[in-house]
C-alpha positions as CSV (number, residue, x, y, z in Angstrom):
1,X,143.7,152.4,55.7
2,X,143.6,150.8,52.2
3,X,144.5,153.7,50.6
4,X,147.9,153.3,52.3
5,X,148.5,150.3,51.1
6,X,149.3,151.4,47.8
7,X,152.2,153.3,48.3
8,X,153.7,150.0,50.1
9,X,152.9,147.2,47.2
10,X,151.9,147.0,44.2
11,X,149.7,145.3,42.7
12,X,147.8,145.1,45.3
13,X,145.6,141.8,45.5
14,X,141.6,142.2,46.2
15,X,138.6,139.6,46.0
16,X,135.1,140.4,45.9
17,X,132.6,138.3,47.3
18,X,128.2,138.6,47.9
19,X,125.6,138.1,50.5
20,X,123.6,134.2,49.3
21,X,120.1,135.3,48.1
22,X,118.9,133.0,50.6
23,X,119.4,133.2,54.2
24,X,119.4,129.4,54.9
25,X,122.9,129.2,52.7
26,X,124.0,132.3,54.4
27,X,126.4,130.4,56.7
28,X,128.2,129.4,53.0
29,X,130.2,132.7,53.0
30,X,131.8,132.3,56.2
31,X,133.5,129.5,55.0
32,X,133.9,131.0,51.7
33,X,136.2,133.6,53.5
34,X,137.8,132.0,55.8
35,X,139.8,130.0,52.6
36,X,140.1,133.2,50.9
37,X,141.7,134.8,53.7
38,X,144.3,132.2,53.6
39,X,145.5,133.6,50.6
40,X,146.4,136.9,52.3
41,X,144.5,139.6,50.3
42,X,144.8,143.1,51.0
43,X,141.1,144.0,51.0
44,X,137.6,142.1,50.5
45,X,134.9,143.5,49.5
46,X,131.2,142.5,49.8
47,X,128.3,143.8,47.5
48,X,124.9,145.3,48.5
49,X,121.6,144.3,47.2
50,X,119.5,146.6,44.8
51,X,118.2,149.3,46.9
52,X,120.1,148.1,49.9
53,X,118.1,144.7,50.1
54,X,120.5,142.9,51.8
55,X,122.3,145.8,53.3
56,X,122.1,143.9,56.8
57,X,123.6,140.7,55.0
58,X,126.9,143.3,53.7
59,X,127.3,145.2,57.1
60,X,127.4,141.5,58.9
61,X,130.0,139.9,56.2
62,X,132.1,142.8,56.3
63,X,131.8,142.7,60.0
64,X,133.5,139.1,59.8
65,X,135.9,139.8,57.4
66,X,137.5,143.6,59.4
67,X,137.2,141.8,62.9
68,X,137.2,137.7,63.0
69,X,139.5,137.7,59.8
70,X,141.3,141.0,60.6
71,X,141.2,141.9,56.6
72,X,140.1,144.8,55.6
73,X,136.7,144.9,54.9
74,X,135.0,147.1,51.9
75,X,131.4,147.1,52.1
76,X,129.1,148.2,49.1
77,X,126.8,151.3,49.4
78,X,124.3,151.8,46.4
79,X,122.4,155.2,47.1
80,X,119.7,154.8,44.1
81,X,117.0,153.2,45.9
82,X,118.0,155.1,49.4
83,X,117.3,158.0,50.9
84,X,119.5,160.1,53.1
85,X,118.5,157.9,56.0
86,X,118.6,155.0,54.7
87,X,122.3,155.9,54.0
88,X,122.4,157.1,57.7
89,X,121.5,153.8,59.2
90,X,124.0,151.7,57.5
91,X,126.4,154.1,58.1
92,X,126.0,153.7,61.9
93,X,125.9,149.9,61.7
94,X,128.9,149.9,59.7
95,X,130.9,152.4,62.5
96,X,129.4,149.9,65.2
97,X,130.6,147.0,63.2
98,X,133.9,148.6,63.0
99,X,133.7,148.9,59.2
100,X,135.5,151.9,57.9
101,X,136.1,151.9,54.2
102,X,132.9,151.5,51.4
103,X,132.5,151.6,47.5
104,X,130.0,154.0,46.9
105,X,127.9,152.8,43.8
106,X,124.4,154.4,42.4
107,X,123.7,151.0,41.7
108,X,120.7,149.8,39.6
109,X,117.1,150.9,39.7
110,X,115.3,148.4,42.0
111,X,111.8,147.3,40.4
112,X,109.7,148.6,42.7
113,X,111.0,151.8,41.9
114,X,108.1,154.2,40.3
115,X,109.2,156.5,37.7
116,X,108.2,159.3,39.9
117,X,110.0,157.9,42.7
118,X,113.3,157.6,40.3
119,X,113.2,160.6,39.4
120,X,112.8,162.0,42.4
121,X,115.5,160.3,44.2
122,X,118.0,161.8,46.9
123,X,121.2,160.5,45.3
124,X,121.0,160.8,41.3
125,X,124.7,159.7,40.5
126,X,127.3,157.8,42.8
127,X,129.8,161.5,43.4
128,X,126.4,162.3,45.2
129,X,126.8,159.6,47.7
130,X,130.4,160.3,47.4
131,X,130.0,163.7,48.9
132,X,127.4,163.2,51.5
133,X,129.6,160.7,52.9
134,X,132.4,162.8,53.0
135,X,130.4,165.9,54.8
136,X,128.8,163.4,57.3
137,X,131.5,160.9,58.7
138,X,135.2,159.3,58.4
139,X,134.5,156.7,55.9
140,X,137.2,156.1,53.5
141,X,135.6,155.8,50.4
142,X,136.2,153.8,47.0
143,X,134.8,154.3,43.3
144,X,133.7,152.1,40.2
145,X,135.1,153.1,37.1
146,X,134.2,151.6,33.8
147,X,137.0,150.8,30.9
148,X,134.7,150.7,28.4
149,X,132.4,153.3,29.5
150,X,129.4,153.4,31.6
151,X,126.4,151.8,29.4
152,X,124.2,154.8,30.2
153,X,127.4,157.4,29.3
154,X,127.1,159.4,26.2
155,X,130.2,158.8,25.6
156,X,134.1,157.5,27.0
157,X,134.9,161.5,27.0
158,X,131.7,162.3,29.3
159,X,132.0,158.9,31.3
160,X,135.8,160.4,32.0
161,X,134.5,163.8,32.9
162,X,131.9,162.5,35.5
163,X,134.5,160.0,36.8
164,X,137.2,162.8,37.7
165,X,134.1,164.8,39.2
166,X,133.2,161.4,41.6
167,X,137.1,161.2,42.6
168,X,137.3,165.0,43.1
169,X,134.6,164.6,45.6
170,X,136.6,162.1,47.7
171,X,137.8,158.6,46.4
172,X,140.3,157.4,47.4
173,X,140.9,154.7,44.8
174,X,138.6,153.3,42.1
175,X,137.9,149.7,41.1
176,X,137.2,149.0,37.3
177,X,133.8,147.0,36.1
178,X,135.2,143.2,34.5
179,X,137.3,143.3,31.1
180,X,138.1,140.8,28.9
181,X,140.7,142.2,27.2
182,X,143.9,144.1,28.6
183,X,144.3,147.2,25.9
184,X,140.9,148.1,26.8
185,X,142.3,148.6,30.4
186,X,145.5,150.4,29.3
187,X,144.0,152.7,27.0
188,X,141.5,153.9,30.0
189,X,144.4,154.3,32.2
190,X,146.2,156.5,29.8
191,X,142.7,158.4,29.6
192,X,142.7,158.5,33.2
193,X,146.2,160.2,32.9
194,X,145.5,162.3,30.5
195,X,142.2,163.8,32.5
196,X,144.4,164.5,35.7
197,X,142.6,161.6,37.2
198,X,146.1,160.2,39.5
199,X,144.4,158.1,42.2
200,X,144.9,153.9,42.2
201,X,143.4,151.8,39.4
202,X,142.2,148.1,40.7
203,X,141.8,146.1,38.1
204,X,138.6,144.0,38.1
205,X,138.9,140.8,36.8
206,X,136.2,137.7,36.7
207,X,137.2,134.4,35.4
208,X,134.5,133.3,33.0
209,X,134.3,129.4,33.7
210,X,131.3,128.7,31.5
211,X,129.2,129.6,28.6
212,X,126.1,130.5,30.8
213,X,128.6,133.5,32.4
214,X,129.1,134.2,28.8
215,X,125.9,134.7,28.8
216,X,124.8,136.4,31.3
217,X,127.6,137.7,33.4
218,X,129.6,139.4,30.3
219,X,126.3,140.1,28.0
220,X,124.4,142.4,31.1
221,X,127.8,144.2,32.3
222,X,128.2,145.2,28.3
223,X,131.9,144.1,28.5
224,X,133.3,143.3,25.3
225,X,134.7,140.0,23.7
226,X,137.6,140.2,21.8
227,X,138.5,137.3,19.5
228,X,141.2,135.3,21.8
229,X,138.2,134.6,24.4
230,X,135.5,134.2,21.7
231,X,137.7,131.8,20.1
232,X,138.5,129.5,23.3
233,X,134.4,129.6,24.0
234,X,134.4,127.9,20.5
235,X,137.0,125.6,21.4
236,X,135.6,124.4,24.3
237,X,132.2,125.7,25.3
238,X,130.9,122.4,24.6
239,X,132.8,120.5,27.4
240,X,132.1,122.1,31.0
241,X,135.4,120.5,32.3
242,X,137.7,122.3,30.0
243,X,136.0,125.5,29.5
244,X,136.8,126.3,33.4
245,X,140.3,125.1,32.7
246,X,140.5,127.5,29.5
247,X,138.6,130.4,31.5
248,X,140.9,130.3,34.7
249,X,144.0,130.0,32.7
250,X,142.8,133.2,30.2
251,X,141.8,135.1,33.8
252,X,145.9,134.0,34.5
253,X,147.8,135.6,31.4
254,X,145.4,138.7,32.1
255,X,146.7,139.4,35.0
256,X,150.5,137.9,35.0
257,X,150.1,140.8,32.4
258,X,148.7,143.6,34.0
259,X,151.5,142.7,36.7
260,X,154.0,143.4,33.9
261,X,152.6,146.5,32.9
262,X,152.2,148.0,36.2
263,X,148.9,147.9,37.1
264,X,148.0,149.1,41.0
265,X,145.6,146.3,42.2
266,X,144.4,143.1,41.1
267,X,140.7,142.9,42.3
268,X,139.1,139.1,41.4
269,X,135.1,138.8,41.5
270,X,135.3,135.6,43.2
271,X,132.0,134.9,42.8
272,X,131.6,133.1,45.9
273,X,134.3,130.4,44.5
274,X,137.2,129.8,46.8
275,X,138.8,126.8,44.7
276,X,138.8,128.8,41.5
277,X,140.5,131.7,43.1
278,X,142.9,129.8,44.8
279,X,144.3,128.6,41.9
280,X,144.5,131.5,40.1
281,X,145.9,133.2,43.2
282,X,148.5,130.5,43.5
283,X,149.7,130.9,39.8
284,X,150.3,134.6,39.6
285,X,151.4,136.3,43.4
């Protein structure tokens, strides 16, 4: 079990990878994963498509990863565009596929959604999920967590409460949304503390190689950008070359600190991008 792991090593190291949108570059990932897995990591996980669009594509790669690459496998489960058996189904693939851990996310509203079918929805918030997994089988189950507070959260002290409500209802360990700068992450963890909230903290971290994930990437998770990054984006957003250079090496002293300070797990969104995790891999384990 992953949960296990923790009391063994620390940090622990993750990676995250997705199913291609397109099924003819679907054969991509296996080879994507079969180089990370040569870096040893304790865990990969694989996201799920809004409303479970490409939940086939997740069970499948998460399939590969827990019985060709004998790694253990976290698949995603987002429970706002499902129904209770919807969540069923996947949950019997992922016991025939030998899958036994998931992160159980709302996730976001798929467009097709009607309001009255959003409101009406089986699973309102991710501790929903949570617990119907944990009344209806033996999957181990992880959490997201968000440093700087959920976007839709009133505020950090109602984000905290609902958090310690999901891991009372069965995580094992959480994994935090991207951040840019390591205080942010500290100060939650002291939060965390503070709220009686004791299980692991991964640490979610995305190297930002170019101005487009600038962009996009940071702008729609609502992560903030302190000065040292906005300042190397000025420096040398300009030139595609060194910008990945400055983005890896920033995604480096992250976390050679958060090794310092303790944190429990290093979890990289690898973005599909062996090279670039390799390298940052190979310059702070």
């Amino acid at each position: 079990m992953i949960k296990d792991i923790f009391t063994t090593k620390k940090p622990t190291l993750s990676f995250e990878v997705f199913p291609p949108k397109k099924d003819d570059e679907f054969e991509s990932v296996y080879a994507t994963l079969d180089k990370l897995s040569t870096l040893q990591p304790d865990f990969i996980s694989v996201t799920y498509g809004a409303g479970g669009s490409r939940s086939k594509k997740t069970v499948e790669i998460a399939s590969y990863i827990q019985n060709t690459l004998h790694i253990n496998a976290l698949a995603h489960m987002t429970c706002v565009g499902n129904k209770k058996e919807d969540i069923d189904k996947v949950c019997e693939e992922l016991a025939s596929a030998n899958v036994n851990h998931v992160l159980a996310l709302r996730g976001d509203r798929p467009a097709y959604m009607t309001d009255e079918q959003y409101e009406s929805r089986d699973f309102a918030y991710a501790n929903e999920l949570v617990s119907y997994l944990k009344s209806r089988t033996s999957l181990q189950i992880t959490g997201a967590c968000y440093p700087e507070k959920h976007f839709e959260a009133m505020s950090k002290r109602a984000d905290l409460a609902r958090l310690k409500e999901k891991v009372e209802c069965g995580c094992d360990f959480l994994i935090t949304q991207l951040f840019m700068d390591n205080d942010v992450f500290y100060e939650f963890q002291e939060s965390c503390q503070t709220a009686g909230i004791s299980v692991p903290i991964c640490a979610g971290i995305m190297p930002i190689t170019s101005t487009k994930q600038v962009a996009t990437t940071i702008s729609l998770s609502g992560t903030s950008i302190p000065k040292a990054f906005s300042d190397l984006v000025a420096k040398y957003g300009e030139n595609p070359e060194d910008m990945k250079k400055a983005g890896i090496d920033y995604a480096i002293r992250q976390i050679l600190d958060l090794k310092k300070y303790g944190a429990d797990g290093i979890h990289l969104y690898s973005m599909n991008r062996p090279k670039t995790t390799e390298e940052i891999v190979r310059a702070v384990m």
